[in-house]
C-alpha positions in Angstrom: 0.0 0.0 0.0 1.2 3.5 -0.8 -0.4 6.7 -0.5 0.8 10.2 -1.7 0.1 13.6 -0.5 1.6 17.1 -0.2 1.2 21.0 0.6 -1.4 22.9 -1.3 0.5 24.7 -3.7 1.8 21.1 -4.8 5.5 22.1 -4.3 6.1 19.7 -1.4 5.2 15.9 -2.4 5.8 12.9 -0.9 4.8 9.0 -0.7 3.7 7.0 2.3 4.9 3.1 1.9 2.8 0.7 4.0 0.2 1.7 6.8 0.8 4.0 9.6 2.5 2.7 13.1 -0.9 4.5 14.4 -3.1 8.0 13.8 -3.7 10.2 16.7 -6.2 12.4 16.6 -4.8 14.7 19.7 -7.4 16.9 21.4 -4.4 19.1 23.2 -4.5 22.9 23.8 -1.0 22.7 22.1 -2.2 21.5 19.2 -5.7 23.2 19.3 -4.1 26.1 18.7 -1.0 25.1 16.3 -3.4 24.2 14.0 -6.3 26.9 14.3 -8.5 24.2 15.1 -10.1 21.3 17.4 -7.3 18.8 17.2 -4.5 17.3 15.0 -4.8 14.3 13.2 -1.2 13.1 12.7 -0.5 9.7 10.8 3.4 8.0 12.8 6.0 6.6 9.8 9.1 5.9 9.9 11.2 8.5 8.0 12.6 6.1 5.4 8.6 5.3 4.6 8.2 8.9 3.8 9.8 9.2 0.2 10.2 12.9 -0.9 8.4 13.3 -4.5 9.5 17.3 -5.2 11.0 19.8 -3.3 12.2 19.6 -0.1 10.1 21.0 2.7 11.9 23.9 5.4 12.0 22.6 8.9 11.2 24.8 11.3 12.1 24.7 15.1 9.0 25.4 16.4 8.2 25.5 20.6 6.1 22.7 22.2 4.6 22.2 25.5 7.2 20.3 26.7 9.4 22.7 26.4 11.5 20.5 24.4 10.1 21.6 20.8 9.3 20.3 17.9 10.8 20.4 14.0 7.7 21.1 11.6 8.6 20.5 7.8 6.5 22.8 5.7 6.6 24.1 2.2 8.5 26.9 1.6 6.1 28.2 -0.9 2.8 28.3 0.7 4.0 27.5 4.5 1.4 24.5 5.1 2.6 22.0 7.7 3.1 18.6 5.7 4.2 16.6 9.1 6.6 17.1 12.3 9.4 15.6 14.0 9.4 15.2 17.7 12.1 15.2 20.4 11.4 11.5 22.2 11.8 9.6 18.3 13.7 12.9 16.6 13.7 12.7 13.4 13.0 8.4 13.0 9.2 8.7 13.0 7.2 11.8 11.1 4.2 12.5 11.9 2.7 13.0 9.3 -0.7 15.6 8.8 -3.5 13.5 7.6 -5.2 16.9 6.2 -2.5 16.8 3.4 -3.2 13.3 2.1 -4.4 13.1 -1.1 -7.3 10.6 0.1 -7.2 11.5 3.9 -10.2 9.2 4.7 -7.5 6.2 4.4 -6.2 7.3 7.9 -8.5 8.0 10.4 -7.8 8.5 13.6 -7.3 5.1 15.4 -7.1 6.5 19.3 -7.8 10.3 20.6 -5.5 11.7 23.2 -5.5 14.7 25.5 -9.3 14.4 25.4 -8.9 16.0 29.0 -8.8 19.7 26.9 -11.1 18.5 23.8 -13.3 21.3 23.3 -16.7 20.3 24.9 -18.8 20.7 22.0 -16.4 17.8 20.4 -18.3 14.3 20.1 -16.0 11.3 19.6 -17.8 8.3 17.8 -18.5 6.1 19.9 -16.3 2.7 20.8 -13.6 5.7 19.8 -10.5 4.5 21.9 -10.1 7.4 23.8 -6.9 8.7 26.5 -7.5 11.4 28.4 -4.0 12.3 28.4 -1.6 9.7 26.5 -1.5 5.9 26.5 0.8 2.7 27.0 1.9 2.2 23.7 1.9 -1.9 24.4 -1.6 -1.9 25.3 -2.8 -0.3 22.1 -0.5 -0.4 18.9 -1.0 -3.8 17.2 1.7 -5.9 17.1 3.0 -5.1 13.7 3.5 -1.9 15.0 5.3 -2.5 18.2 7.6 -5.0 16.2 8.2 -2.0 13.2 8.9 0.1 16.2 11.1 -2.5 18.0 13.5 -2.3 14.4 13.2 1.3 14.1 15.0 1.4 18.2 17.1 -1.0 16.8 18.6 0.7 13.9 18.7 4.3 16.0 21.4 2.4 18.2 23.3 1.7 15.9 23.9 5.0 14.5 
C-alpha cells in the first residue's frame, strides 16, 4: 500500500509506503491552537517510509509544551505544515498531517488523546479508543506496530 500527498501549492510531495505505526487524533491545547483548530490528526511513519516526490520542505524549530520543541517541515512556498518531527523519536518517526493526504479518509484517527482539553462541543464516535491524556503504547498499537517500532529502536542504536 502507498499513499501520496503534499502542501497545497503542490511544491512539497511525498509518498507514504505501507500503513501508519498509528493516527492520533490529539485533542491538546497545544495542538488546538498550532493548528487553528479542534485537534490534530497526525498519521506516525518511519522516515525512510516517507519518500520525498519534489521539493524539499523547510523545517522549522517550532516551541512545544514540553518545552523541548518540535521540528515542523513545511513548504516553503505556501508555509502548510506537511508533518513534524518530535524530540522523544527525533527525526526516526514523522508525523505525518493526515489533512495533506491526497485521500485523507484512508487514515482515520485510530485512538484520541488529551481528550482531557477537547473542546466540549467535540463528540467522539462512539467505541472511539479514547486517553484522556496519552497511553501505553503496548496496550494499544498492534503488534505489527510495536515490532516496526522495535527495528526502528534497533537501527537508531546503531547510529
Amino acid at each position: 500500500m502507498s499513499m501520496e500527498g503534499g502542501c497545497t501549492c503542490r511544491h512539497v510531495r511525498y509518498r507514504l509506503t505501507g500503513r501508519p505505526l498509528i493516527v492520533h487524533a490529539c485533542h491538546c491545547t497545544w495542538c488546538q491552537r498550532e493548528t487553528g483548530t479542534v485537534h490534530a490528526v497526525n498519521a506516525m511513519y518511519e522516515a525512510e517510509r516517507v519518500e520525498h516526490l519534489a521539493a524539499e520542505p523547510d523545517i522549522i524549530d517550532t516551541p512545544s509544551a514540553s518545552g523541548k520543541g518540535q521540528k515542523i517541515a513545511r513548504c516553503p512556498v505556501c508555509k502548510v505544515a506537511v508533518w513534524s518531527n518530535y524530540p522523544g523519536s527525533g527525526p526516526a518517526v514523522r508525523f505525518v498531517r493526515v489533512g495533506t493526504m491526497d485521500d485523507p479518509s484512508q487514515c482515520p484517527p485510530d485512538v484520541h488523546i488529551f481528550t482531557s482539553t477537547k473542546q466540549p462541543w467535540v463528540t467522539l464516535p462512539p467505541g472511539a479508543k479514547v486517553f484522556a491524556e496519552f497511553y501505553d503504547i503496548n496496550a494499544v498499537w498492534s503488534e505489527e506496530a510495536k515490532e516496526r517500532r522495535r527495528i526502528m529502536r534497533e537501527r537508531m542504536k546503531k547510529t
